[in-house]
C-alpha positions as CSV (number, residue, x, y, z in Angstrom):
1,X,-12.6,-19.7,-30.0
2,X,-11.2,-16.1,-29.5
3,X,-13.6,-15.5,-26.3
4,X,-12.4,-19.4,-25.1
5,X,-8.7,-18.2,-25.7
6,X,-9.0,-15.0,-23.9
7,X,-10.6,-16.3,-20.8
8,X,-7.9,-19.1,-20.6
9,X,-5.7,-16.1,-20.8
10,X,-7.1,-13.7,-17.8
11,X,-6.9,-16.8,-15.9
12,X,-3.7,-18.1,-16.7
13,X,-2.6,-14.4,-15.6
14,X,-4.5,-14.7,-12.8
15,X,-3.3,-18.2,-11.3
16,X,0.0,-16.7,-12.0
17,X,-0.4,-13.6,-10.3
18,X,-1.6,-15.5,-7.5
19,X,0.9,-18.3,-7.4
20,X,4.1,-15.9,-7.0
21,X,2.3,-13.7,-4.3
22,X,1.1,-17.0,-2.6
23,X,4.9,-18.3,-3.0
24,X,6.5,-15.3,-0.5
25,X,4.2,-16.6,2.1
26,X,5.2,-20.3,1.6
27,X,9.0,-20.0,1.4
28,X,11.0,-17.9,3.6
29,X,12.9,-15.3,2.4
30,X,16.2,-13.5,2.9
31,X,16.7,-12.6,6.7
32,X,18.7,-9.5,7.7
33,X,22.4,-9.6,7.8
34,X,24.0,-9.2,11.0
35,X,24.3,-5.6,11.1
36,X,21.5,-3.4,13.0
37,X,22.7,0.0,11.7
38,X,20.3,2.6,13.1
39,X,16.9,3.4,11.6
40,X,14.4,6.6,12.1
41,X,10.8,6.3,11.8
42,X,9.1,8.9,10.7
43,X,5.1,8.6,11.6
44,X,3.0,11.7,10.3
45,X,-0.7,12.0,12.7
46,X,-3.8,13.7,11.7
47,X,-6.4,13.2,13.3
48,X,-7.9,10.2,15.0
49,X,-8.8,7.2,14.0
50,X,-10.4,4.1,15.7
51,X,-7.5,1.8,15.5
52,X,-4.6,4.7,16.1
53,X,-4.0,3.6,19.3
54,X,-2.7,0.5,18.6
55,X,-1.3,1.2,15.2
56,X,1.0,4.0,16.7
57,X,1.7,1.9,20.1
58,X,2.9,-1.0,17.6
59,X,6.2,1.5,16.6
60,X,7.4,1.3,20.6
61,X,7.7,-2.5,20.6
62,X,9.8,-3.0,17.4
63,X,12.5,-5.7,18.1
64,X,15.4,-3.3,17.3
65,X,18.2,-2.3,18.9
66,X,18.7,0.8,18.5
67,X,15.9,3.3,16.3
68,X,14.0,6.4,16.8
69,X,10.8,7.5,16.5
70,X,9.6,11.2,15.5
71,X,5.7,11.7,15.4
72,X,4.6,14.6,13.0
73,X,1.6,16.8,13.3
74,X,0.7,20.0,11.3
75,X,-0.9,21.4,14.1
76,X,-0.8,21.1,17.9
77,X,-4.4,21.1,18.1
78,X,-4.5,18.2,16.0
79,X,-6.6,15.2,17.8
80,X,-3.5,12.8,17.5
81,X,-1.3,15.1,19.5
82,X,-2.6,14.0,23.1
83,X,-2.3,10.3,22.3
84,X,1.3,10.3,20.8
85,X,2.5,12.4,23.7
86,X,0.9,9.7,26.1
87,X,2.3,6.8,24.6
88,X,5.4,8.8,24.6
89,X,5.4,9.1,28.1
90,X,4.4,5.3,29.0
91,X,7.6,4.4,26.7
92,X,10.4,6.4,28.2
93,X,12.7,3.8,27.1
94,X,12.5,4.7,23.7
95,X,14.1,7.4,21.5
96,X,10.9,9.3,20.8
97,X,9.8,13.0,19.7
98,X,6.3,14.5,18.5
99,X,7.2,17.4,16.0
100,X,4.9,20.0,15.7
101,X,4.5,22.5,12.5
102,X,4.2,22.4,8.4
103,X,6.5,23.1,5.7
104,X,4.8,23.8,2.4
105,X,7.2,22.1,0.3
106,X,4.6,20.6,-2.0
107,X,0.6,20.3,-3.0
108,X,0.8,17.4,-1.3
109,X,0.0,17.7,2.7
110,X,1.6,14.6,4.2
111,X,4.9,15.4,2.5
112,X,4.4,19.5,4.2
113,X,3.7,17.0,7.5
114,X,6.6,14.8,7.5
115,X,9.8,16.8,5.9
116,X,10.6,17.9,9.3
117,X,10.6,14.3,10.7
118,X,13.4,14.0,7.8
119,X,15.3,17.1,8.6
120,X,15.5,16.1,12.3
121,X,16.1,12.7,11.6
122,X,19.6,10.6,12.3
123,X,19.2,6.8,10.4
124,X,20.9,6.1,7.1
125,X,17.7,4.3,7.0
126,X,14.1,6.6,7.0
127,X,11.2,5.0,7.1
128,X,7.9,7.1,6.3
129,X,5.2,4.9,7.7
130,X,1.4,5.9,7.7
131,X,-0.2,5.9,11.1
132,X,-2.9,3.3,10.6
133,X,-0.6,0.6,9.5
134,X,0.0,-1.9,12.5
135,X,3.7,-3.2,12.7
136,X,4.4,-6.4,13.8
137,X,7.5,-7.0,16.4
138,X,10.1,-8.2,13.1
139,X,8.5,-5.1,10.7
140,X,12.6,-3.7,10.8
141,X,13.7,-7.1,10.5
142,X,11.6,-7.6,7.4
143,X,12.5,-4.6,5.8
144,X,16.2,-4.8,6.0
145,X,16.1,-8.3,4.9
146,X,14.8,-6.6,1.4
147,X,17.7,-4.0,1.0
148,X,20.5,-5.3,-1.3
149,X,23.4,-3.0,-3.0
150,X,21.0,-2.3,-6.2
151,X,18.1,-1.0,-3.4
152,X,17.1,1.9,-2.6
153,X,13.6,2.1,-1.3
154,X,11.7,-1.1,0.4
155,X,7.8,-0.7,1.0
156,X,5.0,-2.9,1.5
157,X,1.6,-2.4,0.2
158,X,-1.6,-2.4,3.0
159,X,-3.4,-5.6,4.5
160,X,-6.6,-5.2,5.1
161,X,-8.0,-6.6,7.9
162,X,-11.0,-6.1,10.5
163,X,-13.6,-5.5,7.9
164,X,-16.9,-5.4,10.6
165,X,-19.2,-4.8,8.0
166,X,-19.7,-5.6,4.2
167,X,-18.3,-3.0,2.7
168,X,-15.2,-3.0,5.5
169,X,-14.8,-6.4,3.7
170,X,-15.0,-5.0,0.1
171,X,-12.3,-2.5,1.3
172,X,-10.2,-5.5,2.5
173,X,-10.7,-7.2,-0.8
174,X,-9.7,-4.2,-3.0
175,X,-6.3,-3.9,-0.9
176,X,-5.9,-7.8,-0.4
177,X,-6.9,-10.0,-3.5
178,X,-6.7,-7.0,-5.9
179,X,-3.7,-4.7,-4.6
180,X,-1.3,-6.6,-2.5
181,X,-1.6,-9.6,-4.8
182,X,-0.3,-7.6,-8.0
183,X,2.2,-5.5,-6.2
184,X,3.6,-9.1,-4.1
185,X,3.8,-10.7,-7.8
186,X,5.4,-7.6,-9.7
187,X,8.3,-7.6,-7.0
188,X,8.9,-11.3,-7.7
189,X,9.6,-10.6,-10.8
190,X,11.9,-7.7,-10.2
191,X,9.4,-5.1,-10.9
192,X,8.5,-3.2,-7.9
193,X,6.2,-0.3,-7.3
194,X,6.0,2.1,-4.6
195,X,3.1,1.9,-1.9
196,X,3.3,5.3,-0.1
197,X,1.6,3.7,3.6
198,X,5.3,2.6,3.6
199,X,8.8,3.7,2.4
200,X,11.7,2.8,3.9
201,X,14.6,5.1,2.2
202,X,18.4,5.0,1.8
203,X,18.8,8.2,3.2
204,X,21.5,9.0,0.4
205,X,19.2,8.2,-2.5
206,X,16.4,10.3,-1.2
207,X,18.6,13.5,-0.6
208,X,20.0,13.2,-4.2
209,X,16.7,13.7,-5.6
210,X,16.1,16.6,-3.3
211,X,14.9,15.8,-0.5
212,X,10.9,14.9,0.6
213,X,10.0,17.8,-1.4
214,X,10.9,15.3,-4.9
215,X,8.1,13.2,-3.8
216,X,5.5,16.2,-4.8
217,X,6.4,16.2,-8.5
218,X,3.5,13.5,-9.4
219,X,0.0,13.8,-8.0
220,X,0.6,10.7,-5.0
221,X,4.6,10.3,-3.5
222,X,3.8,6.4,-4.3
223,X,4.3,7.1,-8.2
224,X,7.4,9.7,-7.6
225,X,9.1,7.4,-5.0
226,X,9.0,5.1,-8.1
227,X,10.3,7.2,-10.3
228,X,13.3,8.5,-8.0
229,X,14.6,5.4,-7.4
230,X,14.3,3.9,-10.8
231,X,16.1,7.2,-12.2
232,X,19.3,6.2,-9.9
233,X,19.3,3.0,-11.5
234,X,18.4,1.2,-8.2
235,X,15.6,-0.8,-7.4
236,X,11.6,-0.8,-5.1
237,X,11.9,-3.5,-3.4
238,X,8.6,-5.1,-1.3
239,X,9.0,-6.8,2.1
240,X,8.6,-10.8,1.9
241,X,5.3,-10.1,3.5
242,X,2.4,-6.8,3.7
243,X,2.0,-5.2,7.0
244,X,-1.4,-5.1,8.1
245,X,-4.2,-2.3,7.9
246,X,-6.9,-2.2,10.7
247,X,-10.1,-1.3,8.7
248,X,-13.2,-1.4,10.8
249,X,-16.6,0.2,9.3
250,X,-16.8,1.4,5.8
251,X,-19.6,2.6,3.6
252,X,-19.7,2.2,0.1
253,X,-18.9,6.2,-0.6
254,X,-15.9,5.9,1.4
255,X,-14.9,2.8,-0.4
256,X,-15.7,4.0,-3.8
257,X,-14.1,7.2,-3.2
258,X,-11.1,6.0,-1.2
259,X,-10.8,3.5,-4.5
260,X,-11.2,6.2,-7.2
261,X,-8.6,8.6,-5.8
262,X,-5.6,5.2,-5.6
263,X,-7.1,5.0,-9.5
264,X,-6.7,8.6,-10.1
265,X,-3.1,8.2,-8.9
266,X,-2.4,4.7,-11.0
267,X,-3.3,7.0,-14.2
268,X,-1.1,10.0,-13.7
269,X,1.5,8.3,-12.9
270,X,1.6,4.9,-14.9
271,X,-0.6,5.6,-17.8
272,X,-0.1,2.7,-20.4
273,X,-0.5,0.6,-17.1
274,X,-3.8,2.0,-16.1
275,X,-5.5,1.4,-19.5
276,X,-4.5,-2.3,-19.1
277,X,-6.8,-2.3,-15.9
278,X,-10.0,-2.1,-17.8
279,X,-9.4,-5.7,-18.8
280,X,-8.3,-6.7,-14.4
281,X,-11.1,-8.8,-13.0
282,X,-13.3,-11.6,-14.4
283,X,-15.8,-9.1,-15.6
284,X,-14.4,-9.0,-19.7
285,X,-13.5,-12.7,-19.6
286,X,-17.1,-14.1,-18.2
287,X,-18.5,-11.6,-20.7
288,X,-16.4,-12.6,-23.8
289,X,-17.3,-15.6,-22.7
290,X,-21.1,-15.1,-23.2
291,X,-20.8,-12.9,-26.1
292,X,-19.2,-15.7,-27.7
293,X,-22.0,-18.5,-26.8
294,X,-19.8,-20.4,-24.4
295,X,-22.3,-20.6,-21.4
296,X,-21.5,-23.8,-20.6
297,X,-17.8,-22.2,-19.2
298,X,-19.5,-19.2,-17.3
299,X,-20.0,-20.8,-13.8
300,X,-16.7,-23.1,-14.1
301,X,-14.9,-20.1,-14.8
302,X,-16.3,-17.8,-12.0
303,X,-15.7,-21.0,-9.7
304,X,-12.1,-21.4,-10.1
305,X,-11.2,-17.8,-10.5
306,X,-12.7,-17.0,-6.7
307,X,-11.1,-20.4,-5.6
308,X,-7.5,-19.4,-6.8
309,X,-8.3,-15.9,-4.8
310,X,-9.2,-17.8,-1.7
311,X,-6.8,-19.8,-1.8
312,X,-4.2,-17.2,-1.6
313,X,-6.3,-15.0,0.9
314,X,-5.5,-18.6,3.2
315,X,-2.3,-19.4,2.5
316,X,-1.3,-15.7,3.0
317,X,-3.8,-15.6,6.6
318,X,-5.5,-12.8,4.9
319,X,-9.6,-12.7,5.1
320,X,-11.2,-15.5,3.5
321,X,-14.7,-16.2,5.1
322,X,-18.1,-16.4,3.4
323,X,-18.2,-12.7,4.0
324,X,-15.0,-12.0,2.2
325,X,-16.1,-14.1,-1.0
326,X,-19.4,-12.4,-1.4
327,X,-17.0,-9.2,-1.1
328,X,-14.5,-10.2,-3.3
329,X,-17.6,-10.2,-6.0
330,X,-18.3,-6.9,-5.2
331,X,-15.0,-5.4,-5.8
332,X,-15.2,-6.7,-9.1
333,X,-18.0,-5.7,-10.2
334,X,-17.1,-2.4,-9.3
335,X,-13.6,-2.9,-11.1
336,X,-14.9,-1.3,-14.6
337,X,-17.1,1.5,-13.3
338,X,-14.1,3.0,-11.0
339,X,-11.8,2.5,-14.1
340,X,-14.4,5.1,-16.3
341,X,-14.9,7.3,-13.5
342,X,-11.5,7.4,-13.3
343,X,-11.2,9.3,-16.5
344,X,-13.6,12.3,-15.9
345,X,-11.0,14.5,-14.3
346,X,-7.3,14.3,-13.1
347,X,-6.9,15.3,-9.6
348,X,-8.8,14.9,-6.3
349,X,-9.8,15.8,-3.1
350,X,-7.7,14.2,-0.3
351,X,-8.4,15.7,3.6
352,X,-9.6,18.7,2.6
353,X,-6.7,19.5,0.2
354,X,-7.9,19.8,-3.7
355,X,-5.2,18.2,-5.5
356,X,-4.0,17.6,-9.0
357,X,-1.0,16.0,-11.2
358,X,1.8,18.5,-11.8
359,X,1.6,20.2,-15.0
């Protein structure tokens, strides 16, 4: 009975999870108030990437009134440098600067990237967005619809779409069914986390904490931005919807590693929440069930939990062919190694940069 009562469990949690992440893409939301108050987008570049193009052209055709647009690079020779300045050029319309140059204000090296996108910024409103997420038309629409008084940092975790190859679609899974489904359902309860691809700041709160340089206290800025804003008493709030992440090609070292270093992060920063994810999946569930001699639940079980997935994945126009399933059982099985690897050391190694939670 205890291994019955435990898998009803996992999957009550899971339909749940699902249902209230489902629910912000069948009900509309708030939309934004009247006002259009000035925002700055801060985009840091390095190197290039297959989507980039389009990703970074997607910040010139915002329906906005009135926003900026200030590209950071650490280094002129970066490969990024010739493309932003182009698309610069082909949108003269818009209020738009490349920044060159790096300010070691942390371990961290996209924070040393984009401080001086802050300092030269004018908005109330800064968002920090990464350049491989694609915005859609509305994406400052969408995000002021999420401020309130008690806000005072919106984000949106990664989409994943555009896997071409198996492992593109595991990626996809891992930031679709896995991520943006916890993080969507968290922030309908009130309880929202940080995604660093995307923070949209009150200028004010930022700049009491210090400054981009507060955001390199914990090993990732997602886990710090977090902390910031729930040390003001203010809320993260999550757009109604993700943005979406171009993904391409993928092997399964760049997956696994990609995976372990968001894992290393989770554990630094949220630790009584990390040790609750060697239990995520239906992994301990299918298991319990067969330790406990239930077989005849095993395949019913595995059925409905990748049904309620699916479902989501198509009511939220996320990836949900035959390709996707078969990834989506991949991820999991992968769920419980990642979470022991995760404990062999700390820190990691992110472009080149070794890095490690503040001591």
């Amino acid at each position: 009975m205890l291994a019955e009562g435990f898998a009803v469990a996992a999957m009550g949690l899971h339909v749940a999870s699902a249902g209230l992440a489902g629910w912000r893409y069948l009900v509309p939301g708030r939309v934004a108030g009247a006002e259009r108050p000035f925002v700055s987008i801060v985009r840091p570049v390095c190197g290039l990437d297959r989507y980039d193009e389009e990703t970074l052209r997607s910040t010139f055709t915002l329906d906005w009134p009135e926003y900026e647009i200030l590209f950071c690079a650490a280094r002129a020779e970066d490969a990024a440098v010739p493309l932003v300045r182009r698309l610069i050029t082909e949108y003269p319309a818009r209020r738009a600067r490349l920044l060159i140059g790096e300010d070691l204000i942390s371990g961290n090296p996209k924070l040393n990237n984009v401080v001086k996108g802050w300092r030269e910024s004018a908005g109330g409103i800064v968002a920090m967005v990464d350049a491989n997420v694609l915005l859609p038309a509305d994406y400052l629409a969408q995000v002021m619809a999420a401020f309130d008084a008690q806000t005072g940092l919106v984000t949106s975790p990664p989409v994943g779409i555009r896997g071409e190859d198996l492992w593109g679609a595991v990626e996809c899974a891992f930031l679709n069914g896995m991520q943006a489904r916890w993080q969507l359902a968290a922030d309908q309860l009130g309880l929202g986390f940080a995604q660093g691809k995307n923070l949209v700041w009150r200028r004010d709160v930022l700049e009491r904490a210090g400054g981009p340089g507060a955001l390199g206290r914990d090993l990732a800025e997602d886990v710090a931005s977090t902390k910031v804003v729930r040390g003001q008493g203010l809320r993260v709030r999550l757009t109604r919807r993700a943005f979406a992440q171009p993904i391409g090609l993928r092997a399964f070292r760049a997956v696994w590693d990609r995976q372990l270093r968001w894992s290393r992060v989770r554990r630094a920063g949220f630790p009584g929440l990390f040790v609750a994810e060697l239990l995520l999946g239906p992994v301990p569930p299918v298991l319990a069930l067969i330790l406990g001699g239930a077989w005849g639940w095993v395949l019913p079980f595995v059925a409905l939990w990748y049904a309620v997935e699916w479902g989501l994945c198509r009511i939220a126009g996320w990836p949900a062919g035959g390709r996707d399933l078969a990834a989506m059982g991949l991820r999991d099985l992968l769920l419980q190694p990642l979470w022991c690897a995760t404990w062999a050391r700390k820190g990691f190694e992110w472009r080149g940069t070794a890095m490690d939670a503040v001591k």
